[in-house]
N, C-alpha and C positions, 0 to 999 in steps of 0.2 A: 774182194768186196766185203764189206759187212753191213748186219742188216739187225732193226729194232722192232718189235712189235707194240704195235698200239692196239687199245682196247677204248671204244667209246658206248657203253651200254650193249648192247648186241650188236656192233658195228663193229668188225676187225680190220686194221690197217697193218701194212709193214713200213719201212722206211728203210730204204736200199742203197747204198752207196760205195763210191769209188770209180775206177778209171773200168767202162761197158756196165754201168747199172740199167744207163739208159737202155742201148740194145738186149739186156736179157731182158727187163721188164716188156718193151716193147713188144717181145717175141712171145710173152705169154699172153700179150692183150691180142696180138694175130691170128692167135689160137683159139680165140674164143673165151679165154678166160672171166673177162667181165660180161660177157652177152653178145648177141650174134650181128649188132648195130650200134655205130660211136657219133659221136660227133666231136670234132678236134675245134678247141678254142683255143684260136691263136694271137698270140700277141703280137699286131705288124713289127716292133721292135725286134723279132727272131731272124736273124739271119736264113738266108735262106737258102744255105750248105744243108744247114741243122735240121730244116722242114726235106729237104729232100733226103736225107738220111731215114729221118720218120718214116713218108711216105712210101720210101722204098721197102723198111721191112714190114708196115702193115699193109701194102701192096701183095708180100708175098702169104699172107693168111687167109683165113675165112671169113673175115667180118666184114661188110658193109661199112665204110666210113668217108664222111663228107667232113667240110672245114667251114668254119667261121671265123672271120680277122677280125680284132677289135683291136680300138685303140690303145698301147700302153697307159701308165701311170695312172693317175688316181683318178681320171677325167672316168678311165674303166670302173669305177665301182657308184654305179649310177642306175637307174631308173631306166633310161631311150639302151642302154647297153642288156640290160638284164632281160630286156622284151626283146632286143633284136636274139638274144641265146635261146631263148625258148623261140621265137617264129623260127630262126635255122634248124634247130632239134624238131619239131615239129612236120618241117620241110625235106627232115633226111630220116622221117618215120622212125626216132628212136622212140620206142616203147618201155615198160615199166622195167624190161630185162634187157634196158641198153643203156650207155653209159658217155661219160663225157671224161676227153681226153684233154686237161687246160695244162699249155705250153707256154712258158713268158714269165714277166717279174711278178712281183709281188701281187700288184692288186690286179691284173689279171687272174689271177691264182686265186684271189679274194673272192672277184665275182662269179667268175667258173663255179666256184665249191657254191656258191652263196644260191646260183639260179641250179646247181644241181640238186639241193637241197628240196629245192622249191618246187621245179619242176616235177608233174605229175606224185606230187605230196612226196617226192623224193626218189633218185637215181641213185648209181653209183658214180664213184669218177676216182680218176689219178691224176698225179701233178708230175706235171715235168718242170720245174722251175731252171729257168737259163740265168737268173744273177746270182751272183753271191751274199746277196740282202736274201732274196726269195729263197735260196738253200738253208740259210742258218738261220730264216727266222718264219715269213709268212706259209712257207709250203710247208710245216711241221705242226701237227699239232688240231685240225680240224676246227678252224676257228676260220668262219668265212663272211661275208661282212660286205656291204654299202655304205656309200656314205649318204647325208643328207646336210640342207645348206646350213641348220643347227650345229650340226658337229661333225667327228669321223667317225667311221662304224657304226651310227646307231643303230643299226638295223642289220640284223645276220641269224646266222644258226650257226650250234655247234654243227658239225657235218664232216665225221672223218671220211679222207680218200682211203680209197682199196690198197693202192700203193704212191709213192712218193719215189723215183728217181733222181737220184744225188750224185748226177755226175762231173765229176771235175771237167772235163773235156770238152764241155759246152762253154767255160769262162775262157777261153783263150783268147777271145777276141773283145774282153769288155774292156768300153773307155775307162778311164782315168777317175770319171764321178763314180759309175757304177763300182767300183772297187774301195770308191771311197766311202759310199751309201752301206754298201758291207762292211766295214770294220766297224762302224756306229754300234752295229750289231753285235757284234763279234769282241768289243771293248765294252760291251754291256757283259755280255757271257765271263769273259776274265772276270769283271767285278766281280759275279756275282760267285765264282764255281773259285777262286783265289787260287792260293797256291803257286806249284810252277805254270799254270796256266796262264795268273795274272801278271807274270813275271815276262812271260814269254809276248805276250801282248803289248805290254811295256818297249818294248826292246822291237819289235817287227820292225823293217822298213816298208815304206807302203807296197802292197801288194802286185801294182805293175812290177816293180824291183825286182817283187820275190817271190814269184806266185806260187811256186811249189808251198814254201813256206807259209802262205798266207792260206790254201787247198789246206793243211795239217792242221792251223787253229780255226778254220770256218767245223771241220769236220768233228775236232772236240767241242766246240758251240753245240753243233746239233744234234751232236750226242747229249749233252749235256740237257737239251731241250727235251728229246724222247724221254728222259728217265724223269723228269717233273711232269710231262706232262704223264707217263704213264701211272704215275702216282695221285696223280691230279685233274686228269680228265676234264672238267668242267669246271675248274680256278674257284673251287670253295676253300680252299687254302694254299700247298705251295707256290702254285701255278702264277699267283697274283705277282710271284717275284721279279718274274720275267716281263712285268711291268717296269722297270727301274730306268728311268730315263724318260719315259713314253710319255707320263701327262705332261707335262711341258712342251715334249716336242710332238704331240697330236696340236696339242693349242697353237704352236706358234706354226704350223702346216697350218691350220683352217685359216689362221688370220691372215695366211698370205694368199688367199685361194688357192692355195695347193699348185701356185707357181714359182714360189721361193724357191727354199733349201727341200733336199729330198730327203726321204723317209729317214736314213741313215743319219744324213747331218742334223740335222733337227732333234735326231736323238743323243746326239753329243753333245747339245747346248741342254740339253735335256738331263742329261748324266751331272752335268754340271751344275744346274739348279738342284737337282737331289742331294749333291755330294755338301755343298753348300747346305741346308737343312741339316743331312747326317750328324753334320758339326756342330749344329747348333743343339738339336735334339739329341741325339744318341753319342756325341762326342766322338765322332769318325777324326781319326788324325787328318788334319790338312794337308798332309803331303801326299794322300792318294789324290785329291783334287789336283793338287800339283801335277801330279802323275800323269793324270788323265789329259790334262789341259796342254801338257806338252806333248804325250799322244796327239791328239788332233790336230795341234799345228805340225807338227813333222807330216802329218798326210796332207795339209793343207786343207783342214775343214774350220769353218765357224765355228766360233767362240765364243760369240756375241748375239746378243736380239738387238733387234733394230727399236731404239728409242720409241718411235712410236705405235712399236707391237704393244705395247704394255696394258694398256684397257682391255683391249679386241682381245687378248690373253687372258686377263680374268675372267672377261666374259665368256669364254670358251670352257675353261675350270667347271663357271658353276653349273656345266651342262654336260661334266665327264661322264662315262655311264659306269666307273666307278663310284660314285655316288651313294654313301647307305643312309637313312636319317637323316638327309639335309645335309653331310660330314662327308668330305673327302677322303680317302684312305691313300696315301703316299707310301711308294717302297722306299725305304731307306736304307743305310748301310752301317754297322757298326763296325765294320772292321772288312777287308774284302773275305769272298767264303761267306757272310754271313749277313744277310739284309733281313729287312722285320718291315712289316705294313701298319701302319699307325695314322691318325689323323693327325693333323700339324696345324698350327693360328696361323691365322690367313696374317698376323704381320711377322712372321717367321717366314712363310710364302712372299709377301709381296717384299720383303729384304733381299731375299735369293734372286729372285727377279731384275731388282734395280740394280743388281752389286752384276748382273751379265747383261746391262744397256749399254751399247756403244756409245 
């Protein structure tokens, strides 16, 4: 196993992983480690081998724990979701020195951290992420978040977990999309970390194929994540990088109600609207666009916005919450290994836009 520390103002976290992160960690919440009362929010989309694995080893400790099922994806990072976590914690008597345990993908993991935050002016909690998007991107990093029908995220707290469980052995059973929603990810991190990484990204066959292989680049992604964000803590500067791909594809997720393309694909059309910019602004060689674009057809993802996304997308832009003076701030890339955040003309934006319309 190995394992990273994180630091968020006087909040300490770890981030653990490899084949049993899950069961050691679990074994120190059975102990008592986070407080003597939990409450497990769980994502219905959890298989239900994985829940009674859980159950079994915090069965055999001292703590007090009840469950809450919400629903997966982004429907989870809502308002009627964030009241039913506090009436369950409320109902399983977790007090200031009990904690919440959030099992599931991504915005699961969003809302968990978001109402532990919140809850009683603030909890502790750990994540157990079960996708390969939620290992190498949403469960790292202490950024927890709702949405609202304005935009995504606008509404969250920094709020690092206690620990973070990174275990390969939970993906064994993920469809075809979820493995594809993680490389979005995971082909965001090669951009940005280059080298033989971006090399190796290039070249994967999609991760049903290979999953061993595809378990090795999720694991340098989120390594890659703990060491910006440990530098970074609260994206006053490198942090912003691990934005590259995102405004695009947060815009083109809202315009579709958050029933299109999933977090991952959206960020690959995403990547490619940035890479497009890069070229323009910073003089990025076109053949990593090339690159990229033949990456996500080989996994079989979108390449494309749908022609009449294109308003509903601007209108989503001018309400990013990266946002400074009125000025957007875009990650771009000069070269892989090396992006830089800048603002860009909205007709340098709305060219990259038309040039990925079906």
């Amino acid at each position: 196993m190995w394992s990273e520390d994180l630091r968020m103002g006087a909040r300490m976290g770890q981030v653990v992983g490899g084949p049993g992160a899950l069961e050691a960690q679990l074994a120190k919440l059975a102990g008592g480690d986070l407080g003597p009362a939990g409450l497990i929010v769980r994502d219905a989309g959890v298989p239900e081998a994985v829940m009674a694995g859980v159950r079994a080893i915090l069965a055999g400790g001292t703590v007090d724990v009840q469950e809450a099922t919400v629903a997966g994806g982004e429907a989870a990072k809502s308002w009627p979701v964030i009241f039913s976590i506090y009436d369950a914690a409320l109902g399983a008597g977790v007090a200031r020195d009990g904690w919440f345990l959030a099992i599931g993908g991504g915005a699961v993991l969003d809302a968990a951290g978001f109402a532990a935050a919140t809850f009683l002016r603030g909890i502790a909690w750990a994540a157990m992420p079960t996708t390969l998007l939620a290992q190498v991107d949403a469960a790292i990093g202490g950024k927890t978040a709702i949405d609202l029908p304005q935009g995504k995220n606008l509404v969250g707290a920094f709020h690092l977990p206690a620990w973070v469980a990174l275990d390969p052995q939970v993906l064994e059973s993920l469809p075809r999309r979820e493995w594809r929603s993680g490389f979005g990810e995971v082909l965001k991190c090669g951009l940005l970390m280059g080298g033989r990484t971006w090399e190796r990204v290039q070249e994967i066959p999609p991760g049903w194929e290979a999953p061993a292989e595809m378990v090795e680049l999720a694991e340098a992604s989120a390594r890659h994540k703990c060491r910006v964000v440990a530098q970074d803590p609260y994206e006053a500067g490198e942090r912003i990088s691990l934005n590259l791909g995102h405004t695009v594809g947060h815009a083109w997720e809202q315009v579709s109600g958050y029933a299109g393309p999933r977090h991952g694909e959206a960020v690959g059309v995403g990547l490619l609207a940035a890479l497009r910019m890069s070229e323009q602004v910073v003089h990025l060689d076109p053949a990593v666009r090339a690159a990229v674009h033949q990456a996500l057809g080989r996994w079989g993802m979108p390449t494309r916005l749908p022609r009449d996304s294109h308003d509903g997308i601007l209108r989503a832009l001018a309400r990013d919450k990266k946002l400074r003076a009125g000025a957007l701030r875009w990650v771009l890339l000069r070269a892989p290994g090396d992006p830089v955040a800048m603002p860009v003309s909205m007709d340098i934006v709305e060219d990259a836009l038309i040039g990925l319309e079906a």
